[in-house]
Structures are given as structure tokens and as C-alpha cells.
PyMOL CGO cylinders between C-alpha atoms (Angstrom):
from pymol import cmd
from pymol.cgo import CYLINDER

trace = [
    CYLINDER, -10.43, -9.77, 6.73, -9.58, -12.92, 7.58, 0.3, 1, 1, 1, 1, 1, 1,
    CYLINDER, -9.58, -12.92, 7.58, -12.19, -15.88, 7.08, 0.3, 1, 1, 1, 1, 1, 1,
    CYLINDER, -12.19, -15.88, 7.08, -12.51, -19.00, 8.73, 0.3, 1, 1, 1, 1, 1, 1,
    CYLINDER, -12.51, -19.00, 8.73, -15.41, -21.67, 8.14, 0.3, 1, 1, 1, 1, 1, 1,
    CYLINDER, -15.41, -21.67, 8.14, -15.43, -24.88, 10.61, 0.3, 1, 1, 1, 1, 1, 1,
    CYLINDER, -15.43, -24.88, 10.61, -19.22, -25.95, 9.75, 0.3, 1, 1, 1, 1, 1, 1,
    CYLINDER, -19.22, -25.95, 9.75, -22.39, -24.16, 8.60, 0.3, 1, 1, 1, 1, 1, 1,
    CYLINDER, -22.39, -24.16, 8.60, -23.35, -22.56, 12.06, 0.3, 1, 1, 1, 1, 1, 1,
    CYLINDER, -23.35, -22.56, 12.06, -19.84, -22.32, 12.81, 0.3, 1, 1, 1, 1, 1, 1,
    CYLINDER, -19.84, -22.32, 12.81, -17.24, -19.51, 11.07, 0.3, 1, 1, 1, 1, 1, 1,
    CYLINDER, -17.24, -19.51, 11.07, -14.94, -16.54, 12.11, 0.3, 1, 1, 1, 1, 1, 1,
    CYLINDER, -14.94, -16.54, 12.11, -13.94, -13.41, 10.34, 0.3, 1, 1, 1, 1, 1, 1,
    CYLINDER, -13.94, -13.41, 10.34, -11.12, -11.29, 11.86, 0.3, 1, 1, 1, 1, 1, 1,
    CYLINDER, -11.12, -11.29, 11.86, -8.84, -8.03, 10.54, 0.3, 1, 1, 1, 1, 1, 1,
    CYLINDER, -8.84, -8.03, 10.54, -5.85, -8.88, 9.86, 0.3, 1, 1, 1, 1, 1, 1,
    CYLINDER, -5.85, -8.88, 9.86, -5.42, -6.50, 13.35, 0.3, 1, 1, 1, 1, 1, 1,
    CYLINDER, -5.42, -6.50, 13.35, -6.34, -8.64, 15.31, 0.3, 1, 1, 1, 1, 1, 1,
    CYLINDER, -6.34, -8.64, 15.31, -3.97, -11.29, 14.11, 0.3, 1, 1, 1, 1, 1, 1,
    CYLINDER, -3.97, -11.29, 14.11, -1.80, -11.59, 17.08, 0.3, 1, 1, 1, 1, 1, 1,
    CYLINDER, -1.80, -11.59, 17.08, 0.26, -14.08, 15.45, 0.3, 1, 1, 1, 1, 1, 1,
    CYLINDER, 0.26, -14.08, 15.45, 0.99, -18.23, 15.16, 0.3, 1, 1, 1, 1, 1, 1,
    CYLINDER, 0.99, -18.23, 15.16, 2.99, -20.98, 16.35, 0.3, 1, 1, 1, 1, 1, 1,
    CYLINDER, 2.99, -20.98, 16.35, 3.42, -24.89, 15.94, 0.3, 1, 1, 1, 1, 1, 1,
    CYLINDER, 3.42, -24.89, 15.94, 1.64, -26.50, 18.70, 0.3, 1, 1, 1, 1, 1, 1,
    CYLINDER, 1.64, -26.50, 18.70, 3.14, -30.29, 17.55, 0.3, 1, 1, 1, 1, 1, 1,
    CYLINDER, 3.14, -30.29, 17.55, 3.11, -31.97, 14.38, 0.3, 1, 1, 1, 1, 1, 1,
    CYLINDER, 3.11, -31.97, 14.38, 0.50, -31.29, 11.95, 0.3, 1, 1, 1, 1, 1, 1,
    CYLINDER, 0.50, -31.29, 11.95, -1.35, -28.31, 14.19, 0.3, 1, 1, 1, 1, 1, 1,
    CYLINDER, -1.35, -28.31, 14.19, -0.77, -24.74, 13.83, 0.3, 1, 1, 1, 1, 1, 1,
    CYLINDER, -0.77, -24.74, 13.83, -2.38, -21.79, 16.46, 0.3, 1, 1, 1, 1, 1, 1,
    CYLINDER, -2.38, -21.79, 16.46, -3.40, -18.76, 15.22, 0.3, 1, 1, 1, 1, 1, 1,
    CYLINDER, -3.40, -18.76, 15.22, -4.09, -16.15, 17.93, 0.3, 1, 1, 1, 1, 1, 1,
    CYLINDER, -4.09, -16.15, 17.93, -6.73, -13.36, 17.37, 0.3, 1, 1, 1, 1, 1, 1,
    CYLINDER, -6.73, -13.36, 17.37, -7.70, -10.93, 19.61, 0.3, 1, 1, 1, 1, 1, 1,
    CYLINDER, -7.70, -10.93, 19.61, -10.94, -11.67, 21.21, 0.3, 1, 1, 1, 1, 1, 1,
    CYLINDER, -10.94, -11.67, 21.21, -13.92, -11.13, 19.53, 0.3, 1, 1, 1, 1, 1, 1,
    CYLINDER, -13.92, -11.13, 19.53, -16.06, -11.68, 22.75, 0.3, 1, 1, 1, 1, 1, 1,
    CYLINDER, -16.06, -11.68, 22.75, -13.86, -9.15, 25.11, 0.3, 1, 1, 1, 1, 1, 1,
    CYLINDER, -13.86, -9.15, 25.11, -13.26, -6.81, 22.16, 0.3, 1, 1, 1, 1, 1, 1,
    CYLINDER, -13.26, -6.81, 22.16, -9.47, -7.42, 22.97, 0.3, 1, 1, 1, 1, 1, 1,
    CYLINDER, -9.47, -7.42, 22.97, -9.49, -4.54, 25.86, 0.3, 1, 1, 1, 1, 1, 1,
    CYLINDER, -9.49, -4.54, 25.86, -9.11, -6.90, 28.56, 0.3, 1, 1, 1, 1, 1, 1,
    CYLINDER, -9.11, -6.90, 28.56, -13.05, -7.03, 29.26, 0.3, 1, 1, 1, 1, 1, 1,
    CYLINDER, -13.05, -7.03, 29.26, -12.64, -10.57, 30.93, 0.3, 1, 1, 1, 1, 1, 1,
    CYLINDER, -12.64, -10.57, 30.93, -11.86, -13.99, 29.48, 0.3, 1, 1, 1, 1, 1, 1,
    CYLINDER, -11.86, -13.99, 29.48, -8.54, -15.18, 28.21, 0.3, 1, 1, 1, 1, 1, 1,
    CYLINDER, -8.54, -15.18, 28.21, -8.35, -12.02, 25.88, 0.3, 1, 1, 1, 1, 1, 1,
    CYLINDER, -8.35, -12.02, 25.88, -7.51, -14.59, 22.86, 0.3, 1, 1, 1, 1, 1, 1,
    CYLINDER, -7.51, -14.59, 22.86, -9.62, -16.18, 20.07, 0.3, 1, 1, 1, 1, 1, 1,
    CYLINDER, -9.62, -16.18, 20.07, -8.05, -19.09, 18.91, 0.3, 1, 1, 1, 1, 1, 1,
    CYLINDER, -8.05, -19.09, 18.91, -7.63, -21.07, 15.62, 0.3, 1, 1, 1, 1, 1, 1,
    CYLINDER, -7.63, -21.07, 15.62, -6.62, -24.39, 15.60, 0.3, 1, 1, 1, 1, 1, 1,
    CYLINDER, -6.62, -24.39, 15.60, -5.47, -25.08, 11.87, 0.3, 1, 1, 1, 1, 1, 1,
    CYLINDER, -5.47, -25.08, 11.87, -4.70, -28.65, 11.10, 0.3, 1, 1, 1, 1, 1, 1,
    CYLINDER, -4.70, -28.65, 11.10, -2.12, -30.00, 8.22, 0.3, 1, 1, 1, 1, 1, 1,
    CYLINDER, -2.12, -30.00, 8.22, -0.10, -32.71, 7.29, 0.3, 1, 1, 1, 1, 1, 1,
    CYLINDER, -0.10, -32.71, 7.29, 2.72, -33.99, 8.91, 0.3, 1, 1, 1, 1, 1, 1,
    CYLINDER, 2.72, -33.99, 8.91, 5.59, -31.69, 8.86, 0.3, 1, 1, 1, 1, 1, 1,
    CYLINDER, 5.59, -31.69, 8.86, 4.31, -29.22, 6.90, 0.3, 1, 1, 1, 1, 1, 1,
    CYLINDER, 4.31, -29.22, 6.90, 3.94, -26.53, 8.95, 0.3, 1, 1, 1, 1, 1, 1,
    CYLINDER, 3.94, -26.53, 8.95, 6.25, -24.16, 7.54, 0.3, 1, 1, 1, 1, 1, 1,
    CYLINDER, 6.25, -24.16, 7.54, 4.52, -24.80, 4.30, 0.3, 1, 1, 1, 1, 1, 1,
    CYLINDER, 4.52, -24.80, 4.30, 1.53, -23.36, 5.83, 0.3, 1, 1, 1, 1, 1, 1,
    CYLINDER, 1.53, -23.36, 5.83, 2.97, -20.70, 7.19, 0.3, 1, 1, 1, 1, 1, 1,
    CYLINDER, 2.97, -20.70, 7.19, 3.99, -19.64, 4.12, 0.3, 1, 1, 1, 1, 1, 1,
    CYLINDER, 3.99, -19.64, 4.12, 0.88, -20.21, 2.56, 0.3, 1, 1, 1, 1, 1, 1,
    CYLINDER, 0.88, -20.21, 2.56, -0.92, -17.88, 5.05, 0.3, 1, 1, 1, 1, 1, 1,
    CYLINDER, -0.92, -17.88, 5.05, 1.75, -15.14, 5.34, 0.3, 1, 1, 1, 1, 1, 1,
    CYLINDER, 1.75, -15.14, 5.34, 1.68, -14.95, 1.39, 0.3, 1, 1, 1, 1, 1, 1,
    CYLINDER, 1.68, -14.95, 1.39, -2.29, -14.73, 1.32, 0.3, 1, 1, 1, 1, 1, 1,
    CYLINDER, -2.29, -14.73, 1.32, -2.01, -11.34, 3.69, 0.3, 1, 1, 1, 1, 1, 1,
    CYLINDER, -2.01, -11.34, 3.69, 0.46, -9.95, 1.67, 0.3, 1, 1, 1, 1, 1, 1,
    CYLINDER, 0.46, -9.95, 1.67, -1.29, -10.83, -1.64, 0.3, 1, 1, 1, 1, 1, 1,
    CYLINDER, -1.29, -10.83, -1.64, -4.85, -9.11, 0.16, 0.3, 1, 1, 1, 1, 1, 1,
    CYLINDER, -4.85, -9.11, 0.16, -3.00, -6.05, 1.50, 0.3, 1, 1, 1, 1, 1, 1,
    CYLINDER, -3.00, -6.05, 1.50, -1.53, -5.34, -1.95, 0.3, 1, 1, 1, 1, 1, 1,
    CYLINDER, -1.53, -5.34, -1.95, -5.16, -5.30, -2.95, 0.3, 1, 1, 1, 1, 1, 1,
    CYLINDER, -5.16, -5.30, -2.95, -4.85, -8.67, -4.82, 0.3, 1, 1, 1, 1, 1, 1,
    CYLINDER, -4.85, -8.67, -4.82, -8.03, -10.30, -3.43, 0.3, 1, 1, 1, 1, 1, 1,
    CYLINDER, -8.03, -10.30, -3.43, -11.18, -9.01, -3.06, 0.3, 1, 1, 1, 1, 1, 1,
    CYLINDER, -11.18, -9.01, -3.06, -10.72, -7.40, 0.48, 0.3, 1, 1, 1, 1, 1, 1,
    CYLINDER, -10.72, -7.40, 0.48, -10.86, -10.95, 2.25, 0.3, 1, 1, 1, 1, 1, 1,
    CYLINDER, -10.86, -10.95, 2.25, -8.82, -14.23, 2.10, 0.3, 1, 1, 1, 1, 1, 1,
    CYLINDER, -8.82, -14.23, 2.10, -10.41, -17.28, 2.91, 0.3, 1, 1, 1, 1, 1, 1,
    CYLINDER, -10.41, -17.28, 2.91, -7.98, -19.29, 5.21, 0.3, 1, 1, 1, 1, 1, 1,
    CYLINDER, -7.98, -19.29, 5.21, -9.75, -22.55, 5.59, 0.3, 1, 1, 1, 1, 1, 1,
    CYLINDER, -9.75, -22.55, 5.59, -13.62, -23.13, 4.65, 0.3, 1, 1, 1, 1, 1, 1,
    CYLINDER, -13.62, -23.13, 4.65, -14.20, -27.01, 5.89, 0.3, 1, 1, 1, 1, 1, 1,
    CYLINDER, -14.20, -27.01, 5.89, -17.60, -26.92, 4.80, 0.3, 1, 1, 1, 1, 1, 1,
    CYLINDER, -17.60, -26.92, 4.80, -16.45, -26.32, 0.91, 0.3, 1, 1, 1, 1, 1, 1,
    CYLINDER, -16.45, -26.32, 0.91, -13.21, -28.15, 1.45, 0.3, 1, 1, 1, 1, 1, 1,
    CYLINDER, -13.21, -28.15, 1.45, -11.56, -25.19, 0.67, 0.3, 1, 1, 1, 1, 1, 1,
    CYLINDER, -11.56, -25.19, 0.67, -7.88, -23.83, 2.03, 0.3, 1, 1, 1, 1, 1, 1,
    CYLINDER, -7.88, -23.83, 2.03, -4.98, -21.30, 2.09, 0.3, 1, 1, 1, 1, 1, 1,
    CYLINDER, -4.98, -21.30, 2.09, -2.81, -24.63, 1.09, 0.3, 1, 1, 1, 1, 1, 1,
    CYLINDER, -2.81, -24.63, 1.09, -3.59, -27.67, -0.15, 0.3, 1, 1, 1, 1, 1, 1,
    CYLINDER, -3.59, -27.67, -0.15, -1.74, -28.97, 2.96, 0.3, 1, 1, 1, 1, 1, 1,
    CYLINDER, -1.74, -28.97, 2.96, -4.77, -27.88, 5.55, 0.3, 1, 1, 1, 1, 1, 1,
    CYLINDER, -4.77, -27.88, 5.55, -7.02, -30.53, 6.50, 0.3, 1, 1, 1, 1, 1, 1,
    CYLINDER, -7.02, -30.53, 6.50, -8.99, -28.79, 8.82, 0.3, 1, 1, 1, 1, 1, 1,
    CYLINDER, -8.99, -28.79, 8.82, -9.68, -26.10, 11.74, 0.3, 1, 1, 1, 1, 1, 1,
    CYLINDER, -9.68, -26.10, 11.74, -10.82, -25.64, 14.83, 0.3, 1, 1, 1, 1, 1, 1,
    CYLINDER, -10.82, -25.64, 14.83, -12.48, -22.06, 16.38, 0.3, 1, 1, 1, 1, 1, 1,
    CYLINDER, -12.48, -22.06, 16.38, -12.07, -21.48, 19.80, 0.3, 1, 1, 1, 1, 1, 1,
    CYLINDER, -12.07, -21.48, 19.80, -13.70, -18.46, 21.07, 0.3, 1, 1, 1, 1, 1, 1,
    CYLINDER, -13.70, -18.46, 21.07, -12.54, -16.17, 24.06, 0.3, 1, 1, 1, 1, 1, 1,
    CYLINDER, -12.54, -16.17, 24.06, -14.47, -17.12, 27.24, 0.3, 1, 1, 1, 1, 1, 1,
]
cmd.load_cgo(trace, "trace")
């Protein structure tokens, strides 16, 4: 599971099968795609897509990437407790030291 916090009333958890993948928007902002928690991913209605808006320091992206793709691979080894926390913005808390902050936009 993958675990995003944006604010106390606001978080995300997702398998890592719905990961659909990510991509650098611009400078400093990273997408990650889910499949939508709201349509179930079946095409239900909506854009079909969560989305998570990961923010970092300039040029750092592939840092990040990194960061993320290791955290999987360290939690599907069984080297986590079943869960990685990506980003937790209420505990200041991130994947890489890089993240400064996320954004969770839901299917609609």
C-alpha cells in the first residue's frame, strides 16, 4: 500500500496495483497516476485517474523517482511493514528528503 497524507481530513492509500505510473509535469512537480478510487478503475464514469501531485526541489525529479521506485521495491521484498509512506505533509514526513509537498486529486 501506498500512503499519502496532504492534511488531517485529507490522505490516500492505494496498492501498488493501482499505480499506473509517473511523469515530470515541469520543474519541481511530479504526477503519479492511480487508478480511481471513486470509479473503482472499471471505467464507471469520471476521468478513470486519481492523481498525485508530488512537489520537490528544483531539478530533482529523477532523485525522486528513485526515491519512490526504491521504496516499492524495498516493501515488495517485505522490507517495510506492508506500507510505505510516500509523503505525510502533516508530519513533514517523505520518500526523499527532496519532497516538499503533495497534492490529491481524486477521480470525478
Amino acid at each position: 500500500m501506498l500512503i499519502f497524507i496532504d492534511a488531517a481530513d485529507d490522505a490516500a492509500c492505494y496498492p501498488l496495483s493501482a499505480f499506473a505510473g509517473m511523469t515530470v509535469a515541469a520543474d519541481a512537480t511530479i504526477k503519479m497516476w492511480f487508478n480511481s478510487s471513486i470509479a473503482g478503475g472499471d471505467g464507471a464514469g469520471g476521468n478513470e485517474a486519481d492523481l498525485v501531485t508530488v512537489t520537490c526541489t528544483s531539478n530533482s525529479e529523477l532523485a525522486v523517482f528513485k526515491s519512490i521506485a526504491a521504496a516499492i521495491n524495498n516493501a515488495q521484498r517485505n522490507l517495510s511493514p506492508g506500507f510505505v509512506v510516500i509523503a505525510d505533509d502533516v508530519n513533514s514526513t517523505y520518500v526523499d528528503s527532496n519532497i516538499t509537498g503533495i497534492a490529491i486529486t481524486l477521480d470525478t
